[in-house]
N, C-alpha and C positions, 0 to 999 in steps of 0.2 A: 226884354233881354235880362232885367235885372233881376227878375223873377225867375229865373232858368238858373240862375248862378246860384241864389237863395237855396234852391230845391237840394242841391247836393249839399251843402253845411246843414239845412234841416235835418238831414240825413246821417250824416254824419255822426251830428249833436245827440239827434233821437236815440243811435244806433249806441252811443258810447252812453247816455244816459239808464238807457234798459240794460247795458251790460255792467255799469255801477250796481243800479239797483236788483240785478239775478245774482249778481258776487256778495252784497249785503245778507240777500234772505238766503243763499245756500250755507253762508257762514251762520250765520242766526238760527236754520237748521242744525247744521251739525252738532254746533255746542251744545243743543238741546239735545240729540240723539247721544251726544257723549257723555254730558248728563244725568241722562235716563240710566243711559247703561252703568256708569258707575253706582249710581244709587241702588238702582238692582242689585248689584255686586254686593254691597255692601248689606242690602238687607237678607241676602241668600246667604252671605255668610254670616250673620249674627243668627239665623235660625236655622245652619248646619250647627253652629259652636252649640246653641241651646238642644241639639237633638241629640249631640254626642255625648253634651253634658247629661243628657240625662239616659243616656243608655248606660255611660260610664257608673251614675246614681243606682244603676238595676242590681248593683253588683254588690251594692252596700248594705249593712245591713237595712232591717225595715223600721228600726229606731231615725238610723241615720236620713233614708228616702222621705219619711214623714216632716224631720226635721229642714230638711231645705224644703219641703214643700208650704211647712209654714213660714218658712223666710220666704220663698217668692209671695204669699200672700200679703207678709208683713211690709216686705218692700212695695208691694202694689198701694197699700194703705196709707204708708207713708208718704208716699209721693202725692195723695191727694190731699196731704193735711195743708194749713196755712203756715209761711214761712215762721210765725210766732213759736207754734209748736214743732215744726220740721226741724229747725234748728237745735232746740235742747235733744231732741230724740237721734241725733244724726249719730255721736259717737257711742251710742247705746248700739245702736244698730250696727255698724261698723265693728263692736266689740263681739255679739252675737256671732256676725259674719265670720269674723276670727276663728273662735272657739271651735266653730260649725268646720270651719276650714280645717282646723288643727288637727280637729277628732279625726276628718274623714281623708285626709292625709296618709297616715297608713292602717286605715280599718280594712281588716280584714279576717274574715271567718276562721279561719282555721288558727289565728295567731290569738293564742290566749291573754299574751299582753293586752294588746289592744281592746281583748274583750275586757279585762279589766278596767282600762282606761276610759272605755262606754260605759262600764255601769259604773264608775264611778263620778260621773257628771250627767246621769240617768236623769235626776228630777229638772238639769238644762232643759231637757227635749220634753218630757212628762209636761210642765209646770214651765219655764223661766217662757223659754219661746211661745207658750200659749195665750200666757198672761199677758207678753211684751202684744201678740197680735190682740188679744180682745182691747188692750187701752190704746194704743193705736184709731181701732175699728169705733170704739166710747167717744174718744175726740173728736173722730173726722165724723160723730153725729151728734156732738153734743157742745163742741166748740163755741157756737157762737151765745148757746144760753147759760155758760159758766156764771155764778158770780164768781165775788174774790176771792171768798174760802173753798170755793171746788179749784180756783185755778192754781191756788195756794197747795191744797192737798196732790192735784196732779202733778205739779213740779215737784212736790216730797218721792211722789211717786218716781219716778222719773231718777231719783237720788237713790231711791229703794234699788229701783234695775241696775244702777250703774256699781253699787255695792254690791248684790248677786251677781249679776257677769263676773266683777274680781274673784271671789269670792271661787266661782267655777272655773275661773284661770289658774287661781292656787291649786287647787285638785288636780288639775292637769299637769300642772309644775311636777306635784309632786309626785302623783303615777309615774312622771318620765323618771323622776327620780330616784324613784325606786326600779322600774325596768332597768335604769343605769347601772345602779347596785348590782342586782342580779346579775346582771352582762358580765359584770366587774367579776364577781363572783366567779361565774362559768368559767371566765377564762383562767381565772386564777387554778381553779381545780385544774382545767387541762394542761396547763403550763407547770404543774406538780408531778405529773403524768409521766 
């Protein structure tokens, strides 16, 4: 008889134990389905951003497309150096990135200012960005056999770029500063008018 009575709390017990345990894994599921899906989200839209950005680059000039091209390189490079060297290189790069921004800000074909303000930070793109990625590319295979007069001279280096970068931000200064002028100018003749 005692055993009869057992049967239904076994039951009971069993019935509410399996239904804890299918409420756990459907929860354990979904977080993982929701998850998934945000992380999708997220990597679809970093490589919509990257397609647009570079449809929006088709439009620049072929100075400017090369140059972000060797800044995505130069950033690939740098992310694989050691924090030793990642760190002096970090506002070098940052400062690149600037410039590269500045220039292509409002580059555009038909506006002769701006052509002006391209060739006059020409040897940036020719030379500054070339050299930034070959010593980069030098480091990340030549790091760990440095002695202490190469590591000595790469950090001169290193002073070298952060002097050039200024150096090509003054030029830009002053391009603006004279398209200023001009401006100033134009209006002033029409306000003569």
């Amino acid at each position: 008889m005692f055993r009869l009575t057992l049967i239904p709390f076994i039951l009971i017990f069993g019935a509410l134990f399996f239904g804890i345990i299918t409420y756990i894994v459907i929860k354990k599921i979904k977080r993982g389905l929701e998850f998934t899906v945000k992380k999708g989200t997220e990597i679809v839209n970093k490589q919509q951003q990257k397609w647009m950005e570079k449809e929006q680059r088709k439009k620049l000039p072929d100075i400017l497309q090369k140059g972000f091209d060797r800044y995505e390189k130069l950033i690939a490079s740098h992310a694989k150096l050691p924090a030793e060297w990642r760190n002096p290189l970090e506002p070098v790069i940052t400062q690149a990135k600037a410039i590269l921004d500045e220039v292509a800000e409002g580059a555009d074909l038909s506006d002769s200012t701006n052509n002006k303000k391209l060739n006059s930070i020409r040897p940036f793109f020719n030379h500054t960005l070339d050299a930034l990625l070959q010593f980069t590319e030098k480091l990340n295979t030549d790091h760990l056999q440095m002695d202490d007069i190469q590591i000595k001279k790469a950090r001169e280096n290193i002073i070298v770029f952060k002097a050039d970068l200024l150096n090509h931000q003054e030029k830009l200064k002053k391009a603006k500063h004279i398209d200023f002028d001009v401006l100033m100018d134009v209006i002033k003749a029409r306000l003569k008018k």
